[in-house]
N, C-alpha and C positions, 0 to 999 in steps of 0.2 A: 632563290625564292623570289617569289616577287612582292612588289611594293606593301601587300598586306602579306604578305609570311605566307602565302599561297604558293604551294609548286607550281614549278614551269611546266606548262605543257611537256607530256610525255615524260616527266621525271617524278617517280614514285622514290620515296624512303618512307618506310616504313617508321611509324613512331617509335617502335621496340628498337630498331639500328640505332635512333639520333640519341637516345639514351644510354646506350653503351659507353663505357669508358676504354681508352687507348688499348692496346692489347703488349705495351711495354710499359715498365715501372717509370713513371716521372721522374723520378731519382737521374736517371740519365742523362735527361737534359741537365744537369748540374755539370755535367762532366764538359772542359773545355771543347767547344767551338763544336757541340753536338748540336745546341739551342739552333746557333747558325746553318749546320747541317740540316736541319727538320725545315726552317723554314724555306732555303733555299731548294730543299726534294719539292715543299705543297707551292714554290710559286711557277715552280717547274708543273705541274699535273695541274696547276690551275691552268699554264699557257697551253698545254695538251687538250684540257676540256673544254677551253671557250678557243674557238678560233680566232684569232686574230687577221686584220685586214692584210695579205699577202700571205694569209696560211705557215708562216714561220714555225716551228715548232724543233727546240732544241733535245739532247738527250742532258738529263741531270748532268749539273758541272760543267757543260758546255757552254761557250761563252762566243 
């Protein structure tokens, strides 16, 4: 988004989408070292969505 909560150029979501809730039980992330898991999957598809300078782009878990 940009600086006033405005999409980016060419990136639509739909208001109905950003109000939907997870499509698994919360409950889950209670469970050892799932919490860690979720985060380390969304910084992973964050490095896939925004390019970085040298195009780097790993597969989840990859290190």
């Amino acid at each position: 988004m940009g600086p006033a909560g405005d999409p980016e150029p060419g990136i639509a979501i739909p208001a109905a989408k950003i109000e939907l809730r997870p499509s698994f039980p919360l409950e889950v992330l209670a469970e050892p070292g799932s919490l860690d898991l979720l985060v380390e999957r969304l910084e992973w598809f964050r490095s896939a969505a925004i390019p970085t300078p040298g195009g780097a782009h790993g597969s989840p878990g990859a290190s």
